[in-house]
C-alpha positions in Angstrom: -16.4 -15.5 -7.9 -16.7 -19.3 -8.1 -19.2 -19.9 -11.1 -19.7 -22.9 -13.4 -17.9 -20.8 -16.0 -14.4 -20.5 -13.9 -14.9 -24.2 -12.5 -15.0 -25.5 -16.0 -11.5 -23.8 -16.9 -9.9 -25.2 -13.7 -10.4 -22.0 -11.6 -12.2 -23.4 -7.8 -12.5 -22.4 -4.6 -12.3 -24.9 -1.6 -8.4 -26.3 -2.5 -7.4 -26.6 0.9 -8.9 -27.5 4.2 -9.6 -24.8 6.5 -6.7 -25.7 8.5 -4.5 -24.9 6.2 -6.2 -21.7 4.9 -5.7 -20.8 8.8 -2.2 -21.3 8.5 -1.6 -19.5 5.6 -3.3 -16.4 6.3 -2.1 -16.3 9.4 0.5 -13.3 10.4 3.7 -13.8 7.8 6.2 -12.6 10.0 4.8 -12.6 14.3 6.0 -9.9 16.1 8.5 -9.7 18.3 8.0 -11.2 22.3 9.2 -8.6 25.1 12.4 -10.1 25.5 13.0 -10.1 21.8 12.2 -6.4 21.7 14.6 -5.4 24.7 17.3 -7.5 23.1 17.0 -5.7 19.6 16.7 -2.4 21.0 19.7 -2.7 23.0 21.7 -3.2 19.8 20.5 0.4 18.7 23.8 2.9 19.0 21.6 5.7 19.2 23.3 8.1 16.8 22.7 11.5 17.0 21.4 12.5 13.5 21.0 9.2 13.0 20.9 7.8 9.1 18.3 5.6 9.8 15.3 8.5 10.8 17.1 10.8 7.9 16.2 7.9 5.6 12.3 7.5 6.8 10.2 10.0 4.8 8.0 10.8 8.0 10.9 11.7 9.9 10.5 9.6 12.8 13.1 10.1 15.4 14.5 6.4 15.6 16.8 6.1 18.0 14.4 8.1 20.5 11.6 5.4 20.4 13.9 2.3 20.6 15.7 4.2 23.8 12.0 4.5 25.4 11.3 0.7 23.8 14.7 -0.5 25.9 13.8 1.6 29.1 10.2 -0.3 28.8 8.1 3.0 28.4 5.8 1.4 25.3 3.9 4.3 25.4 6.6 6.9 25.1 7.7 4.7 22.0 4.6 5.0 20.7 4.1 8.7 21.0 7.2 9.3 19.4 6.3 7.0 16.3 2.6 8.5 16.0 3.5 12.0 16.6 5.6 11.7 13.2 3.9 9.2 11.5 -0.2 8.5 12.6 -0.1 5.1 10.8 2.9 4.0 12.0 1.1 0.5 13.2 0.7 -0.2 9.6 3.8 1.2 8.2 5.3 -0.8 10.7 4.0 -4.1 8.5 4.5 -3.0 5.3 7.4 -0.2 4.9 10.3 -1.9 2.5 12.5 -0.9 5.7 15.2 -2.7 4.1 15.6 -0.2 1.4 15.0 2.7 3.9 16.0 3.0 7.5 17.4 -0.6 8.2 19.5 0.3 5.1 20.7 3.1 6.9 21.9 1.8 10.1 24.9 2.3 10.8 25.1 -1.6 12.0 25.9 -2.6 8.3 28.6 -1.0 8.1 29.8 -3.4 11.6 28.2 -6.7 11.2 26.0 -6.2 8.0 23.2 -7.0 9.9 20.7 -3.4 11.1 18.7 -3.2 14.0 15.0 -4.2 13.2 13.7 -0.9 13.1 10.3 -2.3 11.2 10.1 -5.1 14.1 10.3 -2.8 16.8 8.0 -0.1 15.7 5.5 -2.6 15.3 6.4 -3.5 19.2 5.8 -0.6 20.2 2.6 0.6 18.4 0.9 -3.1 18.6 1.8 -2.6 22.4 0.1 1.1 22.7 -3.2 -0.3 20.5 -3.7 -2.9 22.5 -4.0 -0.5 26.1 -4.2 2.9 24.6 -5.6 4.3 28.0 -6.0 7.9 28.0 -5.6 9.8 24.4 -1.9 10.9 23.6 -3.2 14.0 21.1 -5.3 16.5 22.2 -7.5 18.8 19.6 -6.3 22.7 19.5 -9.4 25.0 19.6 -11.8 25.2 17.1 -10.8 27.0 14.3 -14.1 27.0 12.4 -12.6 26.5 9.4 -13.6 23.5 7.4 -11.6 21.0 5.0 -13.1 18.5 2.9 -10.4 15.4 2.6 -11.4 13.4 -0.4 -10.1 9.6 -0.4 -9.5 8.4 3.1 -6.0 6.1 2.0 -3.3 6.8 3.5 -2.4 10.5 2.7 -5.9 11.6 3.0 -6.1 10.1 7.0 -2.6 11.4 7.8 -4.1 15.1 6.4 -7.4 14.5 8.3 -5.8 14.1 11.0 -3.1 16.5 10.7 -6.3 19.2 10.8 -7.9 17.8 13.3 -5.4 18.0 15.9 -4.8 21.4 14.6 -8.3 22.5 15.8 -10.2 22.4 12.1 -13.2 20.3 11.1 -12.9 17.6 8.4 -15.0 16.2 6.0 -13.4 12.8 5.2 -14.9 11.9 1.7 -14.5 8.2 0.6 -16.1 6.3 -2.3 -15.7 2.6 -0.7 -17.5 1.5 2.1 -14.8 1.1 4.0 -11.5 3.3 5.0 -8.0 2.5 4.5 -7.3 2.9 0.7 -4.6 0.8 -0.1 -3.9 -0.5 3.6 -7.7 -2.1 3.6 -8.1 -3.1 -0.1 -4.3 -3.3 -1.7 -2.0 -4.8 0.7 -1.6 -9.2 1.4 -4.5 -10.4 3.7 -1.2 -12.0 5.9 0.5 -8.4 6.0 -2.0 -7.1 8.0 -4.3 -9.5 10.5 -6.8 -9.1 12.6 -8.9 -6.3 10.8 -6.0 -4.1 11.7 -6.6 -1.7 9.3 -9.3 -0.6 10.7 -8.5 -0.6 14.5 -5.8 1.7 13.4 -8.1 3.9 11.6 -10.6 3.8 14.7 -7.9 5.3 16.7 -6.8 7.9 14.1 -10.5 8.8 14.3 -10.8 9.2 17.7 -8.6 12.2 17.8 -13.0 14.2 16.7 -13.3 16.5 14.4 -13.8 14.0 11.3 -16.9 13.6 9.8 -16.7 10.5 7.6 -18.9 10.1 4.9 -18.5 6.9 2.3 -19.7 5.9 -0.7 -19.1 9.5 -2.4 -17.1 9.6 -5.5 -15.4 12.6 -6.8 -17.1 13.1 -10.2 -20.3 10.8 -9.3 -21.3 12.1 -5.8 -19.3 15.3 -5.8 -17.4 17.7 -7.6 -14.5 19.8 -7.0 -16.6 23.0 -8.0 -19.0 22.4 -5.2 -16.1 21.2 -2.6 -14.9 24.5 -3.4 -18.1 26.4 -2.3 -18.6 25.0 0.2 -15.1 24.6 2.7 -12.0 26.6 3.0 -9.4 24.5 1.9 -9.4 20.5 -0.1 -7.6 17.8 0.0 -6.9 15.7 -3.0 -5.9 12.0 -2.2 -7.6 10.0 -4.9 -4.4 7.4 -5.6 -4.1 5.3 -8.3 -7.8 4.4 -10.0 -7.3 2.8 -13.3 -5.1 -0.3 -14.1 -2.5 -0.3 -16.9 -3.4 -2.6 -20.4 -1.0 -5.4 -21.0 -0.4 -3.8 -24.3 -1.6 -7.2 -26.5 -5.0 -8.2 -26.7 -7.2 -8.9 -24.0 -10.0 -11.4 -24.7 -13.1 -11.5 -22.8 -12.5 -14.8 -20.4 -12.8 -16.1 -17.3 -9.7 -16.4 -15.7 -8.0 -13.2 -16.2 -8.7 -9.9 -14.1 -6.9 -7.5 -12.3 -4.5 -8.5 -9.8 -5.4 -4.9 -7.8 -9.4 -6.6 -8.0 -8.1 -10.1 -7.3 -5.9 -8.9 -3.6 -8.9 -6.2 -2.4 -11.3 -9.6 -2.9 -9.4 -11.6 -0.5 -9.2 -8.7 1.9 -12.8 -8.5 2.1 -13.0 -11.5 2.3 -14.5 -13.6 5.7 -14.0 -17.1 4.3 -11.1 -17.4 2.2 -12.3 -21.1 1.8 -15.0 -19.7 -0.5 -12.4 -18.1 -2.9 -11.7 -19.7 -6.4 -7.7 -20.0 -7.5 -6.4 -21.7 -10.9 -4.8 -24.6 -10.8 -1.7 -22.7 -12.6 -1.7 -19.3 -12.1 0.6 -16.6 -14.3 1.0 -12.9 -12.9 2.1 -10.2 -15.1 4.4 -7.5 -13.6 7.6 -6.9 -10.9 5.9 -5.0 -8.5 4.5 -5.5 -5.0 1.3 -6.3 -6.3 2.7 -8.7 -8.3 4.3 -10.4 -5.2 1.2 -10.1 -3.1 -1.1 -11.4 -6.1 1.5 -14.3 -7.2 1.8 -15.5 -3.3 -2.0 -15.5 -2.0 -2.4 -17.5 -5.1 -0.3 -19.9 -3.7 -1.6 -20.0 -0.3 -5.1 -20.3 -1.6 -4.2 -23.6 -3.5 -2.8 -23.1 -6.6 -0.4 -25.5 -7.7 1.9 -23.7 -10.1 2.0 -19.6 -9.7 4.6 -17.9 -12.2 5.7 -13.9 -12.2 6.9 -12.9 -15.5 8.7 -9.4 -15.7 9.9 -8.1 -18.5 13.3 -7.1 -17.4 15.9 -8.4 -14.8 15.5 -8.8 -11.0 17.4 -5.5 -10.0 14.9 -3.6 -12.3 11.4 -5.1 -10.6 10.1 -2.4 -7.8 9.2 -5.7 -5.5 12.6 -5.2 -3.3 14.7 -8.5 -2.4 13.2 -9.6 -0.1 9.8 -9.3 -1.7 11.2 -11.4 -4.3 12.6 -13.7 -1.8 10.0 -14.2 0.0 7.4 -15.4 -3.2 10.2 -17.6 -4.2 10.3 -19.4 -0.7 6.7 -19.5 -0.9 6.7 -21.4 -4.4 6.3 -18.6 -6.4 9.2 -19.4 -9.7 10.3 -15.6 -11.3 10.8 -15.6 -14.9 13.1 -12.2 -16.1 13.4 -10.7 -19.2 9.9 -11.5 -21.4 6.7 -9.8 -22.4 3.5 -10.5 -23.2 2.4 -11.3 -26.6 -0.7 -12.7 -26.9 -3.6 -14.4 -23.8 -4.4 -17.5 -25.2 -8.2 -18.4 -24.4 -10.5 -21.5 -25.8 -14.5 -21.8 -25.2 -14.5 -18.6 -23.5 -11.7 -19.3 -20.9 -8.2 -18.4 -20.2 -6.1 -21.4 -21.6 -2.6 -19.2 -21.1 0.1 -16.9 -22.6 2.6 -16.6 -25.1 6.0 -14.5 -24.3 8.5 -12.9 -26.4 12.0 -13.3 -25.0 13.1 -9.6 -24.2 16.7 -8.2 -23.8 18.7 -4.9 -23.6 19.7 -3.3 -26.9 21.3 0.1 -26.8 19.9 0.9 -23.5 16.4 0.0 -25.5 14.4 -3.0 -24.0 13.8 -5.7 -27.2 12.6 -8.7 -28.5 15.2 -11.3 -29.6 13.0 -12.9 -31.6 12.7 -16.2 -29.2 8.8 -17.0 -28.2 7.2 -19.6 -25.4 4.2 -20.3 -23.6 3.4 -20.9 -20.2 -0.2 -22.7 -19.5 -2.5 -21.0 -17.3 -6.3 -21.2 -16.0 -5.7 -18.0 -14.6 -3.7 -14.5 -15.4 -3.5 -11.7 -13.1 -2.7 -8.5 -14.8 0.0 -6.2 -12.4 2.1 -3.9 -14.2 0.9 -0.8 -12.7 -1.6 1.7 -12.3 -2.4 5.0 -13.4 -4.4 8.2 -12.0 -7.9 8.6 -13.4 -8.0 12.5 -14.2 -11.4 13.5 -15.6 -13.0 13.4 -11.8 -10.8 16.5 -11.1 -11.4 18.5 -14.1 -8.9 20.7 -16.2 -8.3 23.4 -13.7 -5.3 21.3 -12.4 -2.5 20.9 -14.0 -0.8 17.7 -14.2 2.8 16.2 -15.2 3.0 12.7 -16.4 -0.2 12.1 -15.9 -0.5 12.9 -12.3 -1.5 15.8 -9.9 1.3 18.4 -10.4 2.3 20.0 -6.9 4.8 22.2 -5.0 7.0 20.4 -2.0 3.8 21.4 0.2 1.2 19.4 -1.9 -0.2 22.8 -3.2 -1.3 22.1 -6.5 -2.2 24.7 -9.2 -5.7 25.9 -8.2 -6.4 27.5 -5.5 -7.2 26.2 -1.9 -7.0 23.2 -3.4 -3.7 20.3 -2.4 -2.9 17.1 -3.1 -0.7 13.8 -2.2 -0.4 10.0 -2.1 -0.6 8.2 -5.0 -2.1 10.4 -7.2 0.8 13.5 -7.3 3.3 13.5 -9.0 6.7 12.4 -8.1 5.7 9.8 -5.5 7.0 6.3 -5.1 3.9 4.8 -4.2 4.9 3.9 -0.8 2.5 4.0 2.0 4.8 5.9 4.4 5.5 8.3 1.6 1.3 8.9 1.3 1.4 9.9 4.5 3.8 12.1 5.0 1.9 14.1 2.1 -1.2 14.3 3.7 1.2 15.7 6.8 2.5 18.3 4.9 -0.4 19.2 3.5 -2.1 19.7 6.8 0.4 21.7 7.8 0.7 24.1 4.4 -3.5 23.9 4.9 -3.5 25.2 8.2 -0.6 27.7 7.5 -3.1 29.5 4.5 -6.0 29.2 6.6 -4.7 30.8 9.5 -2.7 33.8 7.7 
């Protein structure tokens, strides 16, 4: 919030004209034009068993939807996409292709240059949203079995819908007002434009069957016990609720906050004009969050933004080109130091002081070396962690996540999990929801035996 508090420690709103706040919010990377699309998928070889859909973890058969993307059947290319993955629009923005099925192609190994899987998928879905015309899944007949779904993110839609289609009724519990999980609150407001979020879940909806109900909070508004009592089967997808301390202390100041609370902001936000940046800006961490956090700072006026990490560049989760692309944005990267110490005066963050880290024996270290960078604002992003208590002690968990079996069964019965919050995951949005598929599918297996 812009207050007279964050104003007086450099932290405003209004940095830019409203031109430029267009421009900088508008879509990062434009999708490709009909000619562009033909032209890429004509480069596809169409393997059979193809690398590229082996290495997507929702199975989608590649070269089939490019084929249909080159013969100019949109639709077919979009059937084959959703059929294997319902939010393949969005995956389509934000998958780390690179390190998945681009990786894969066989094209590399050629001219180290892959088709643009991620680019064409986006073709193809953006092209079926646009004129969906008449539905491409039909419900089964009613089961009368019911499923409560609880967190409506990305595993907990791709379940919903999963038991939809299958002819079950849903309950779609969600304690924000809004659905989406990470894809509506977590992800860069120029990742995904145009509300798309929640055109995507509109259609995912459509399929009936899924009663939505928000604003409920497992352990506030509902409990597993009563869940329990009262539907066959649920569905745990609760990601990742509680942030991660930077380990020094944290003093009470304007100016430094959560980059997870800082990004869902500026997604909810209508007039990014009205948002409040620091002139320098520090975020703590190597992840995507990090990148997203460290380059809307930028694009929302700061002057200097800075991601410190404590190890190298190959260790940070943010792939390449994430790091590539805050760097070309302005964004500098500083490897190898930790935090020791938030520096604040009069009640307002005045900046931080590193220690110089290195490998020792395999062991991270400090080598003894300090510095300090300025900063009216820190934006804390070194991970979060899944907030337990909500489920109770009936389910057993393993490193301080939801344990389950390859099906998302956990270890109470009737009761299966994914996403974020099981254990295992990577937390990828394409991975979430190809939980929340095999869960539906395990669910309907048990209810229908």
């Amino acid at each position: 919030m812009d207050t007279p508090a964050s104003r007086a420690c450099g932290i405003h709103a209004a940095r830019l004209n409203l031109a430029d706040y267009a421009a900088n919010f508008s879509d990062a990377h434009p999708p490709l034009t009909k000619p562009q699309a033909l032209i890429e998928a004509e480069r596809c070889y169409y393997c059979h068993d193809a690398p590229c859909a082996t290495a997507c973890p929702t199975g989608i058969d590649i070269p089939s939807f490019i084929h249909r993307i080159a013969q100019d059947n949109n639709r077919g290319a979009a059937r084959a996409i959703l059929e294997a993955n319902p939010l393949g629009g969005m995956c389509a923005r934000v998958c780390p292709t690179e390190v998945l099925c681009e990786q894969a192609c066989v094209r590399n190994t050629n001219e180290d240059k892959p088709v643009e899987i991620g680019s064409l998928q986006r073709y193809a879905t953006d092209a079926f949203f646009e004129k969906p015309g008449a539905p491409l899944f039909q419900r089964a007949a009613a089961t009368g079995k019911r499923v409560a779904v609880v967190g409506a993110g990305p595993a907990g839609l791709a379940c919903a819908h999963g038991l939809a289609v299958r002819g079950h009724d849903v309950v779609l519990f969600e304690a924000r007002p809004k659905l989406g999980g990470l894809n509506e609150y977590g992800l860069a407001s120029y990742k995904t434009t145009n509300n798309f979020a929640q055109k995507e879940v509109e259609w995912l909806l459509s399929i009936g069957g899924i009663e939505v109900r928000t604003g409920q909070q497992l352990g506030r508004d509902i409990t597993l016990d009563s869940l329990l009592g009262a539907y066959d089967a649920v569905f745990l997808g609760l990601g990742l609720q509680g942030v991660n301390a930077l380990g020094v202390a944290e003093p009470t100041a304007t100016g430094l906050r959560n980059a997870v609370d800082f990004i869902a902001e500026l997604r909810q936000s209508v007039d990014l004009s009205t948002l409040p940046v620091g002139r320098r800006v520090v975020v703590i961490g190597g992840g995507m969050t990090a990148v997203d956090a460290a380059v809307q700072s930028r694009k929302l006026g700061a002057e200097e933004v800075t991601i410190v990490y404590r190890r190298g560049a190959e260790a940070m989760s943010a792939s390449a080109v994430e790091q590539q692309w805050a760097q070309t944005n302005g964004v500098t990267i500083r490897h190898w130091a930790a935090p020791k110490e938030v520096l604040s005066e009069g009640g307002a963050v005045k900046g931080v002081r590193f220690a110089a880290t290195a490998l020792s024996g395999g062991k991270l270290v400090e080598t003894g070396e300090t510095f300090t960078l300025d900063a009216d604002m820190v934006l804390k992003a070194i991970g979060q962690t899944f907030v337990a208590e909500p489920v109770g002690k009936s389910i057993a968990l393993e490193g301080g996540r939801i344990a389950t079996d390859a099906e998302g069964q956990t270890s109470l019965a009737r009761v299966w999990a994914g996403g974020d919050c099981r254990v295992g995951g990577r937390d990828l949005t394409v991975e979430a929801v190809e939980h929340g598929k095999v869960a539906a599918v395990s669910i309907h297996a048990a209810l229908m035996a």
